[in-house]
C-alpha positions in Angstrom: -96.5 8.2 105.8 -95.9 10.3 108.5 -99.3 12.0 109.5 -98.6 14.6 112.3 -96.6 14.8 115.7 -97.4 16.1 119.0 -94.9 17.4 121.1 -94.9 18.4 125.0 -92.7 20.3 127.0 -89.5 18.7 125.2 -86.4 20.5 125.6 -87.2 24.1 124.5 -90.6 23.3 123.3 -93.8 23.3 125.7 -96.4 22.8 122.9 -96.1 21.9 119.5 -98.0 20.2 116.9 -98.2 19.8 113.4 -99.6 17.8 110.6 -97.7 16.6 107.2 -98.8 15.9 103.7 -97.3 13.9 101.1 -94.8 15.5 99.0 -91.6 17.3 100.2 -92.1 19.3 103.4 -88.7 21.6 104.0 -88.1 22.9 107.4 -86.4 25.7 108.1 -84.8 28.5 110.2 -82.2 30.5 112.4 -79.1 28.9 113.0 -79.9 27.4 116.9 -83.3 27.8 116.9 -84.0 24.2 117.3 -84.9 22.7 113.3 -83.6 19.4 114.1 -85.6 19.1 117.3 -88.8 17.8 116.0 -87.0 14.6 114.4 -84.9 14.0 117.8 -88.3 14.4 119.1 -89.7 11.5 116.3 -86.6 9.6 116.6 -87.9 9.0 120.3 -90.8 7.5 119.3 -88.8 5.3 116.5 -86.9 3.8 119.7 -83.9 6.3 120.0 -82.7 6.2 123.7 -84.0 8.8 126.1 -82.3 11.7 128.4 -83.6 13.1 131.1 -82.4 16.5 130.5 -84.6 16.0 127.3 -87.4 16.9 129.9 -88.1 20.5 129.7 -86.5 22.6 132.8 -89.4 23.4 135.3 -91.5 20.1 134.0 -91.9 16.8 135.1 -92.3 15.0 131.7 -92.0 15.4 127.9 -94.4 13.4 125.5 -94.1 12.8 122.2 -96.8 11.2 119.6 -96.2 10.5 116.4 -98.9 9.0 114.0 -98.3 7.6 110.9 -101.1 6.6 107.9 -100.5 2.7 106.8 -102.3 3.1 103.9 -99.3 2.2 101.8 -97.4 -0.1 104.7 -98.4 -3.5 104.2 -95.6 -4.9 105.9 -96.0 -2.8 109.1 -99.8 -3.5 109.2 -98.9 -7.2 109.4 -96.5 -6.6 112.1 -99.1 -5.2 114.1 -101.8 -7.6 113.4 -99.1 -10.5 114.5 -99.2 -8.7 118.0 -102.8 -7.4 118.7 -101.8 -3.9 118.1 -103.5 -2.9 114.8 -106.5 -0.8 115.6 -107.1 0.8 112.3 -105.6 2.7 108.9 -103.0 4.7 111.4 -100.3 3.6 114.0 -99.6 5.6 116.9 -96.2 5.7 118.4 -96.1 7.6 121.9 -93.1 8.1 124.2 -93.3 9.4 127.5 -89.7 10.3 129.5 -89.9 11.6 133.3 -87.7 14.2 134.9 -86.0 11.3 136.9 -84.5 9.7 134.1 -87.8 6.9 133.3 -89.6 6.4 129.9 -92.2 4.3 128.7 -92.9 4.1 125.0 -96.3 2.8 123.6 -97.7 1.4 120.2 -101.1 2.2 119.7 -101.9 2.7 123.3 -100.2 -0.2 124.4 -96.6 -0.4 126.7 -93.8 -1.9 123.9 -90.4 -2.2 123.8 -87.7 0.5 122.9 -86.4 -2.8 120.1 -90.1 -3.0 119.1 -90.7 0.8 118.3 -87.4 0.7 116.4 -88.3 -2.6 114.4 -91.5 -1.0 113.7 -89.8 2.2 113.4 -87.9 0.7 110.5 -91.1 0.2 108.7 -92.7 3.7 108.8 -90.1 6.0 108.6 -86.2 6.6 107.0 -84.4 8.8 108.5 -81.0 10.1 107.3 -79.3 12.4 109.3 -76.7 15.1 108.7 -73.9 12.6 109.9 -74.7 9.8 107.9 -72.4 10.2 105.5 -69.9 9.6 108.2 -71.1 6.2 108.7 -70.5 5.6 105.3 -67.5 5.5 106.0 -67.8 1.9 108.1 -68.2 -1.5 106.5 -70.8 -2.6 108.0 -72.7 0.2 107.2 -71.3 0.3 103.7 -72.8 -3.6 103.3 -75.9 -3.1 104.9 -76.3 0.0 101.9 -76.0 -2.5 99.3 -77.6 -5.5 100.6 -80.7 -2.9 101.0 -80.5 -1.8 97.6 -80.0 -5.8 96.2 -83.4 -6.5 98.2 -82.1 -10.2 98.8 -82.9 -10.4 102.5 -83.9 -13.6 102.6 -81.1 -14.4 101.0 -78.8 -12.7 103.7 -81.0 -14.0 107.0 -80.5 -18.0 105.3 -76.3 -17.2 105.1 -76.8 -15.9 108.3 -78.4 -18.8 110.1 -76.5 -21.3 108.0 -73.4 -19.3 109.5 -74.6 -19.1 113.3 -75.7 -22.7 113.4 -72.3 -24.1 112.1 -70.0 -21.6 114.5 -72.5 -22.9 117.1 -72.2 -26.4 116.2 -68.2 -26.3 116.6 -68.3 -24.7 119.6 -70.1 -27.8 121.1 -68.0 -29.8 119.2 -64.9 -28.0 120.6 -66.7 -28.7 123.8 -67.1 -32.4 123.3 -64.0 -32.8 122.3 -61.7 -30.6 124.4 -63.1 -31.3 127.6 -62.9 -35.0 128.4 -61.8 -35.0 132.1 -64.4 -32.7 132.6 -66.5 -35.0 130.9 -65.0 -37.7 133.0 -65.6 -36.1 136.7 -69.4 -34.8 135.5 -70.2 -38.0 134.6 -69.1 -40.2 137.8 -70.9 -37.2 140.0 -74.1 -37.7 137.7 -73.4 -41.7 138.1 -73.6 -41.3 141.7 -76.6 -38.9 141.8 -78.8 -40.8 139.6 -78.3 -44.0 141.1 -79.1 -41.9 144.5 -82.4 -41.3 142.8 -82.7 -44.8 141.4 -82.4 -45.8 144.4 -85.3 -43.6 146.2 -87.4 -44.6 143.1 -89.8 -41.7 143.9 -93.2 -42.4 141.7 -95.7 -40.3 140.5 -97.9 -38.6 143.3 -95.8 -40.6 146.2 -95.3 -37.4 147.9 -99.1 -36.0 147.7 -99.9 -39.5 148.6 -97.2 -40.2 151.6 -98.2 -36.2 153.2 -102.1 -37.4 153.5 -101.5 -40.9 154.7 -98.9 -39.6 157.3 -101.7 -37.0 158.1 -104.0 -40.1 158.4 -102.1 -42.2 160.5 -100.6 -39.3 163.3 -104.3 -38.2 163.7 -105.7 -42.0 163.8 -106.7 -41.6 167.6 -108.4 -38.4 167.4 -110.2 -39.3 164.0 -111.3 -42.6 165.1 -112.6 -41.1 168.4 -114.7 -38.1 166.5 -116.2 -40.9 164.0 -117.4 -42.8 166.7 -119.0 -39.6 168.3 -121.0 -38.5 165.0 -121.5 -42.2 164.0 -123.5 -42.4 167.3 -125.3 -39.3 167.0 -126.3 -40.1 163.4 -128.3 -43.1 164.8 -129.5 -41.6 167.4 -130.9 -39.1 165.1 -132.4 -42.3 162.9 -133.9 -43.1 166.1 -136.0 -39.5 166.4 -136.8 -39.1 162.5 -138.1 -43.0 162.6 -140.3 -42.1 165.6 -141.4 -38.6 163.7 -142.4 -40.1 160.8 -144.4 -42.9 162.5 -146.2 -40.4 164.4 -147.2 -38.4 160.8 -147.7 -41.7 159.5 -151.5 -41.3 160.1 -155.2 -40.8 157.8 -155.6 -38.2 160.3 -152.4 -36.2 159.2 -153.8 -35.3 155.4 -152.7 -31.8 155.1 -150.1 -31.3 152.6 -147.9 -29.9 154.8 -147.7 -33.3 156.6 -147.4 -34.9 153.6 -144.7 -32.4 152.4 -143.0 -33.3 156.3 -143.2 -36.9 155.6 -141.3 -37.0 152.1 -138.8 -34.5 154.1 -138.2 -37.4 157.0 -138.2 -40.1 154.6 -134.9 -38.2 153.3 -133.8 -37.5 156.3 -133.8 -40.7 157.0 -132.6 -42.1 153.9 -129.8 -39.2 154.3 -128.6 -40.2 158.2 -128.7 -44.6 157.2 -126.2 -43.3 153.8 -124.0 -40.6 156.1 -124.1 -44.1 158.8 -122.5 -46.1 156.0 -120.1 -43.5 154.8 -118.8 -42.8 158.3 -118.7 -46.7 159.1 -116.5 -46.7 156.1 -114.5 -43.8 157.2 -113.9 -45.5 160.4 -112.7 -49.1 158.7 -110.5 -47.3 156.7 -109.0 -46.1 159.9 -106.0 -47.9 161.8 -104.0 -47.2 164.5 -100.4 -48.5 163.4 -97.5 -47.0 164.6 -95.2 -49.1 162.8 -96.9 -47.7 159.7 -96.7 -44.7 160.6 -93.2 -44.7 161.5 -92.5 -46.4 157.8 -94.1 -43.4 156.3 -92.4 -40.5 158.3 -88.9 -42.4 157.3 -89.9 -42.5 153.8 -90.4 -39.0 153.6 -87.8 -37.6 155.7 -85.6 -39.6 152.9 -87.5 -37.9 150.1 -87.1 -33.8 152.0 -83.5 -34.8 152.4 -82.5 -35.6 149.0 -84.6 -33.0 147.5 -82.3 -30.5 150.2 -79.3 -31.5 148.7 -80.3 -31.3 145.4 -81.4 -27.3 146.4 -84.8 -28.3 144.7 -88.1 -28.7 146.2 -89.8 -32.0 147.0 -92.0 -31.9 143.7 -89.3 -31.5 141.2 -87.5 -34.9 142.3 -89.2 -36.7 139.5 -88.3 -33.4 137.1 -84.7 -34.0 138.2 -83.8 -37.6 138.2 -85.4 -37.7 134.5 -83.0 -34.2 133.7 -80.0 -36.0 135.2 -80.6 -39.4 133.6 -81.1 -37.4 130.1 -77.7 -35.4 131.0 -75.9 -38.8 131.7 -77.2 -40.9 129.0 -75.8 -37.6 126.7 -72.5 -37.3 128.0 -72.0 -41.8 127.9 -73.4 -40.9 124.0 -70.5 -38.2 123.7 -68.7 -40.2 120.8 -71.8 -40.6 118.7 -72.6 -37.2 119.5 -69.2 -36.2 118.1 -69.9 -38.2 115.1 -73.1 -36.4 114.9 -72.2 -33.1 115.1 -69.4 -33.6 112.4 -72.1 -34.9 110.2 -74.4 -31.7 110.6 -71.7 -29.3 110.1 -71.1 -31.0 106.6 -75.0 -30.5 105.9 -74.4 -26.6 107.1 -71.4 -26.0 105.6 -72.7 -27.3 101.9 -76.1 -25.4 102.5 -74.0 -22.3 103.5 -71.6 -22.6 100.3 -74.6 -22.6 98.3 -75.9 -20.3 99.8 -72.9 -17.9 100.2 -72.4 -18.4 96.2 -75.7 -17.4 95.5 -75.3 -14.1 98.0 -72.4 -13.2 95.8 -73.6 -13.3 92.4 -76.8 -11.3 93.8 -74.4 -8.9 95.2 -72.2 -8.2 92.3 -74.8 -7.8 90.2 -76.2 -5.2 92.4 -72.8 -3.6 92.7 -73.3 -2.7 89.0 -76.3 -1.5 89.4 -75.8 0.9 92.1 -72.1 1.7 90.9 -74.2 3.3 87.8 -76.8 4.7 89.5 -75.0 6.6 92.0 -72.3 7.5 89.4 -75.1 9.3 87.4 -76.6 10.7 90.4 -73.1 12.1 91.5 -72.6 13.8 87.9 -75.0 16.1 88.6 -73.3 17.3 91.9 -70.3 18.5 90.4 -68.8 15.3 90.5 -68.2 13.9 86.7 -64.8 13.5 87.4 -65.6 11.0 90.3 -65.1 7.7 90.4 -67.0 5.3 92.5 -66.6 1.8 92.8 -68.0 -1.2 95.4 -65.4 -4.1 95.7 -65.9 -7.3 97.1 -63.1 -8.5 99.1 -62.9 -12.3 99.4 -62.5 -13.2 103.3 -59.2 -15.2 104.5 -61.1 -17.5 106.4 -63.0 -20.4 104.8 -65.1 -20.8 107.9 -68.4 -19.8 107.3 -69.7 -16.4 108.4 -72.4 -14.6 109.0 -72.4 -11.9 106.4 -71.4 -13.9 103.5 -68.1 -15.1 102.0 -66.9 -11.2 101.3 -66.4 -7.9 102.7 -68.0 -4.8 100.9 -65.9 -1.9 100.8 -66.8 1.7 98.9 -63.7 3.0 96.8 -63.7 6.2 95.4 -61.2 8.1 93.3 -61.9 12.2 93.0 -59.3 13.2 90.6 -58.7 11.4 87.0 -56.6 8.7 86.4 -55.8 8.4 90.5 -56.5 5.2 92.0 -59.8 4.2 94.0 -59.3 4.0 97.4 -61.6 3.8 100.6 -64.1 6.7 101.1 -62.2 7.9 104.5 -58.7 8.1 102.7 -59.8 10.2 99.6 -63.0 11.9 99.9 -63.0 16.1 101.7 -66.0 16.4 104.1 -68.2 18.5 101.0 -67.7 15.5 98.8 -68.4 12.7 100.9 -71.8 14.4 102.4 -72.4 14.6 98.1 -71.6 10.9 97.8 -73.6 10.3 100.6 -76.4 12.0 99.7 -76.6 10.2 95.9 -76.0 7.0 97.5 -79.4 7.8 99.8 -81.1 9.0 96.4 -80.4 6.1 94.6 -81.1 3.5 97.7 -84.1 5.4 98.8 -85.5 4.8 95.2 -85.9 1.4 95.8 -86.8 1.3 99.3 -90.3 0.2 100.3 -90.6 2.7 103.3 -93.2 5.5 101.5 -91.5 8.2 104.4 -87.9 10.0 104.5 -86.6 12.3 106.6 -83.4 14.6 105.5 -81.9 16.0 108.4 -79.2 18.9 106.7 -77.7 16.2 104.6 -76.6 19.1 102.4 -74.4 20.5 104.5 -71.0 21.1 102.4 -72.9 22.2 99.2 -73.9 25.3 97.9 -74.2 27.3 94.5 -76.0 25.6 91.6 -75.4 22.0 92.9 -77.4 23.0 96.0 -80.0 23.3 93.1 -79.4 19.9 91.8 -79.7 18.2 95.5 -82.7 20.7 95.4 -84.3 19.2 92.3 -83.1 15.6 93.3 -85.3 15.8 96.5 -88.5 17.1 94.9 -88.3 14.2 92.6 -87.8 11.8 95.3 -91.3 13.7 96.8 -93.0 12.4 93.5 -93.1 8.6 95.0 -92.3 9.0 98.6 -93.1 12.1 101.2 -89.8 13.8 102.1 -89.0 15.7 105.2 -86.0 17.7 104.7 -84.4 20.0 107.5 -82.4 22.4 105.4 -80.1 25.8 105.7 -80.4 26.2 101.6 -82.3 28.7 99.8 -81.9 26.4 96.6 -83.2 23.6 98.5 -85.9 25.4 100.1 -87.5 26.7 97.3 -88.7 22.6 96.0 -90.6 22.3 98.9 -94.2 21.3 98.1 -94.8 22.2 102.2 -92.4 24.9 104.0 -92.2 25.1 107.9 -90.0 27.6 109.9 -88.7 26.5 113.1 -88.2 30.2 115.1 -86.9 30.5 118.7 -88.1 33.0 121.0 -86.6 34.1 124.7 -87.9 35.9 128.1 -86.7 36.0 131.7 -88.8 32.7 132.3 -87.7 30.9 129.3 -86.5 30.0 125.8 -89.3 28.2 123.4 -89.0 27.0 120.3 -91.9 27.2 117.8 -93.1 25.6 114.5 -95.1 26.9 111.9 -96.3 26.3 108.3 -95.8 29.3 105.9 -98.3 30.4 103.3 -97.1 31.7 99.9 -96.2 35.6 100.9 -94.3 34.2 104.5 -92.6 31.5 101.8 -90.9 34.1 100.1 -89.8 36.1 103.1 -87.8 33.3 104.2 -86.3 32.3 101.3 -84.9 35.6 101.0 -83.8 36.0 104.6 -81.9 32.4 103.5 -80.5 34.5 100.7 -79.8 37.7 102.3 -79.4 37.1 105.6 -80.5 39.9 108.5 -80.8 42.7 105.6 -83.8 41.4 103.1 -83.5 44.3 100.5 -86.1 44.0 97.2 -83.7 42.3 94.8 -83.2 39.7 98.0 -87.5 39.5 97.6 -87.4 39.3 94.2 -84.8 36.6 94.0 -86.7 34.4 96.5 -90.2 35.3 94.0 -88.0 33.8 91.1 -86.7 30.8 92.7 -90.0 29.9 93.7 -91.6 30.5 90.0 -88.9 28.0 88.8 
């Protein structure tokens, strides 16, 4: 669950930080005063994308850390071990955004990627914000709801792959088959190049090889002359160690520093007869041939010139003649590759069938589910009369695809014995953000994410039904911990944990603070919820009562 959040110099905030329970935290305040700003703030950290004017005027950065308790987050714990990050029993997200428009973000104290905070994001923390019931209104959206609620993702990512790697297998095929004089004028160009490369028949290490023997054979004059110079001065250094050693070579020498000189010489001397040898060696190995050399310079010229028009350096020859060959011996192969791709997309399209079938049944069965749920749900929000249904629209195409053989649609029908028709074309803006909201209920009771975050999804509703949505939040609290930004007395009243968002303003500066109320500051904003700017003592003693209850 969500632990606490630090937050610097964001927006209208300089300083703010605050720790969360488990439960249902409601969050309050003046309209303007900033109540949704903390959860822009988090949804920073979860991998939203970053403004510069988020910065607060006058600073240079903002910073927000949010940490979280894995406790109950097996999932995300694993994530984190598969990528070094896990340091312990909480996860910190931190985001950092400049003045000049740059932002890092961070996972556990370590630089990540805006896809990896949301990924992980996804894991920690659901957030559903005032205008999610208008992405209800899209398909996609609408699909992804029940899919969620089926939990058969596995079952979705195998149709999906099975899908891709079919559409993916035609459009080579489409390739092979729709591109022949293409196929025609690559192959004689490849034909030519690889015989090119036949041809040079460049082995392995020629070029390492061909450098130090042309470096050899330029320099054969100078080496030869230097040998001979420090072969001559080796012996003539034999000559003096020989001479030393006789002359130590005596009973009358029997100190063991003579004795410790003589071993030395006898090294020495050992030393200058094996460097003799080696140098000797050197010298044989030696030639002055400039027909040789001349042999050697043309070979490599002819290996720098090829490898220039190629546009590759000298060292990938080898890489490229074996790349070309594979290219050519592919596109001379195009028919049996034809064959084979016709053959694959048979296996693909029978694993995707099966697949797809199995996707549907899942799916329907979950529609029912759902259907009932949220229709019971919905009857508590002054909806009996609704009518809510999830169809499954065959697609026209029989090509496989990505999301399954159907399209999910949500139909609704708000009047009795009217039709069901699509959410957009029936629903008012009060009853959709009610649909939406027992849709959430009912998905976010089988969810496996232990955190949700209500930003005003109760907007449109008021009276006694604000008390149901009221009720229906607090006993989403009992498994999960709820955040729930509200402008509802009703609503207010079930939090287990109330904070008050208040906005303050000088000459210098507007700031925005947030604080958690004990039982006597509860009741004063409840009633200033009920009463607005006048809180008389039937106002106080409402708020007492709502409380009680």
């Amino acid at each position: 669950m969500l632990a606490h959040i630090s937050i610097s110099n964001y927006t209208i905030v300089s300083s703010l930080e605050m720790e969360f329970s488990a439960g249902m935290t409601v969050i309050t305040g003046e309209t303007g005063a900033g109540k949704s700003i903390m959860l822009d703030a988090l949804g920073l950290c979860l991998g939203d994308r970053a403004d510069s004017k988020a910065v607060r005027h006058g600073c240079q950065r903002a910073e927000i850390i949010a940490g979280f308790a894995l406790a109950e987050l097996p999932q995300a714990r694993a994530w984190l071990h598969d990528r070094d990050l896990h340091t312990g029993d909480e996860c910190l997200l931190r985001r950092v955004i400049t003045v000049d428009g740059r932002s890092r973000a961070y996972i556990n104290g370590s630089v990540s990627t805006l896809q990896d905070c949301a990924e992980l994001g996804a894991m920690l923390i659901d957030i559903h914000s005032q205008h999610a019931h208008q992405s209800l209104l899209r398909k996609p959206m609408q699909r992804d709801i029940l899919d969620a609620y089926a939990a058969h993702k596995p079952l979705t990512q195998t149709v999906e792959q099975c899908a891709s790697d079919w559409l993916r297998k035609r459009r080579e095929l489409e390739l092979l088959a729709g591109a022949k004089d293409e196929h025609t004028s690559r192959t004689q160009l490849l034909a030519y190049q690889v015989e090119e490369l036949d041809t040079l028949d460049m082995q392995d290490n020629e070029l390492q090889t061909g450098e130090r023997e042309l470096k050899l054979l330029a320099n054969a004059e100078e080496i030869l002359h230097g040998a001979h110079q420090a072969l001559e001065l080796c012996e003539n250094q034999d000559s003096g160690v020989n001479q030393a050693l006789n002359l130590l070579d005596s009973d009358v020498h029997a100190t063991q520093n003579a004795t410790e000189a003589r071993e030395l010489l006898k090294s020495a001397a050992i030393a200058l007869s094996e460097a003799r040898s080696e140098i000797q060696q050197h010298i044989d190995s030696v030639e002055i041939d400039p027909e040789r050399l001349a042999e050697v310079q043309r070979r490599l010229e002819s290996i720098y010139d090829i490898a220039r028009k190629h546009r590759v350096v000298p060292e990938r020859l080898a890489d490229l003649h074996q790349a070309l060959k594979a290219e050519l011996k592919e596109l001379a192969d195009g028919g049996q590759r034809i064959e084979e791709l016709q053959q694959q997309m048979e296996v693909l399209s029978a694993n995707y069938i099966t697949a797809a079938a199995r996707l549907t049944k899942q799916r329907r069965s979950a529609t029912k589910k759902l259907v009932k749920a949220a229709t019971k749900v919905l009857s508590t929000l002054a909806m009996e009369q609704c009518q809510f249904e999830i169809a499954l629209v065959p697609l026209k195409s029989d090509d496989p695809h990505p999301h399954g053989s159907e399209e999910v649609e949500f139909l609704i029908s708000t009047n009795p014995g009217a039709p069901t028709r699509p959410l957009g074309k029936i629903a008012s803006g009060g009853e959709l953000s009610r649909i939406s909201l027992a849709i959430q209920v009912v998905t976010a009771n089988t969810g496996t994410v232990p955190s949700m975050v209500f930003d005003e999804v109760d907007v449109g509703i008021g009276g006694a039904v604000a008390e149901v949505v009221g009720k229906l939040l607090r006993t989403l609290a009992e498994r999960a911990q709820v955040l729930c930004v509200t402008h509802l007395a009703q609503v207010a009243a079930q939090g287990n944990q109330h904070l008050q968002v208040t906005k303050s303003s000088s000459d210098q500066a507007v700031e925005t603070t947030l604080r958690r109320l004990k039982k006597e500051q509860k009741v004063q904003e409840i009633a200033r919820m009920i009463g607005g700017v006048k809180i008389t003592k039937q106002t106080l003693a409402h708020a007492r009562e709502m409380l009680e209850n």
